[in-house]
C-alpha positions as CSV (number, residue, x, y, z in Angstrom):
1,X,27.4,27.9,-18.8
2,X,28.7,25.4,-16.8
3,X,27.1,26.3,-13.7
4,X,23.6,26.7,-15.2
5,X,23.8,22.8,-16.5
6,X,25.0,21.6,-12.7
7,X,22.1,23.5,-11.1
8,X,19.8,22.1,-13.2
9,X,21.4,18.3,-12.4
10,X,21.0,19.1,-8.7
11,X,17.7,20.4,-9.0
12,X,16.8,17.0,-10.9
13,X,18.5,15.2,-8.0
14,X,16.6,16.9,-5.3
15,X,13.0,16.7,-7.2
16,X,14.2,12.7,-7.9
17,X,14.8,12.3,-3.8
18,X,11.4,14.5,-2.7
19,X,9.7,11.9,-5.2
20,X,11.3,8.6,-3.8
21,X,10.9,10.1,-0.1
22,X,7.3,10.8,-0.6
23,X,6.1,7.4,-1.5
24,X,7.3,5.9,1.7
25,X,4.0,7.0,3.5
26,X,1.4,5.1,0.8
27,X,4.0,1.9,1.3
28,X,3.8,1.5,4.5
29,X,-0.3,1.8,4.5
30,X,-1.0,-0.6,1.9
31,X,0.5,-4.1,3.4
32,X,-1.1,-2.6,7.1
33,X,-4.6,-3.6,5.9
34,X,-3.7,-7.2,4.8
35,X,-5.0,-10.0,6.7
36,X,-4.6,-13.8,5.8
37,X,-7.5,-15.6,6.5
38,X,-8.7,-19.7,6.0
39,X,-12.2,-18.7,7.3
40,X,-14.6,-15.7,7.7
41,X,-14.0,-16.1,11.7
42,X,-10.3,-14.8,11.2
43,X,-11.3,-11.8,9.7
44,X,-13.0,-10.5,13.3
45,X,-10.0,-8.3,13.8
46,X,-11.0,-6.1,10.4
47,X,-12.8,-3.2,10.4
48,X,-15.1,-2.7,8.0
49,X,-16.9,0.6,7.2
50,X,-21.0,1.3,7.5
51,X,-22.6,-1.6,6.9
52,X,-20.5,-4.0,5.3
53,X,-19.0,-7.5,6.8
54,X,-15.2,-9.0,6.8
55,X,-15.6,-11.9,4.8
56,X,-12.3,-14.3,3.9
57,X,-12.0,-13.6,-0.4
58,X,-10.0,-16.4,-2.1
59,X,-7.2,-14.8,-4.4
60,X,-5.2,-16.8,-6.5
61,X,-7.1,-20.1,-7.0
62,X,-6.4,-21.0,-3.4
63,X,-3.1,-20.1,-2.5
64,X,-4.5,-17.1,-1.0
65,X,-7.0,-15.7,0.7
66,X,-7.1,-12.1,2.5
67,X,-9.9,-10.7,4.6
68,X,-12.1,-8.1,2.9
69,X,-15.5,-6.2,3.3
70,X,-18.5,-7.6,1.5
């Protein structure tokens, strides 16, 4: 009886690390796309998809402002 509760601990523990491990990937993609911006001309180096335009978006009642497409 023992052994049956300790497999299913480390079973737990392995599903709990393949979880933990397989986030990393969507991490490190979200923060990649951020730009700061003060004006539309420092959002040349975005690339936006079909026919859309990188604008500079004001977030936060001006204490940020990230490039976007519009």
């Amino acid at each position: 009886m023992q052994s049956v509760e300790n497999m299913a601990e480390v079973i737990k523990f392995v599903n709990v690390i393949i979880i933990f491990i397989s986030l990393f990937p969507f991490a490190m993609t979200v923060d990649a796309d951020m730009v700061i911006c003060t004006q539309d001309f420092d959002c040349q180096t975005k690339i936006c998809p079909f026919d859309l335009q990188p604008k500079c978006t004001i977030l936060f009642e001006f204490l940020l402002s990230l490039c976007g497409c519009v």
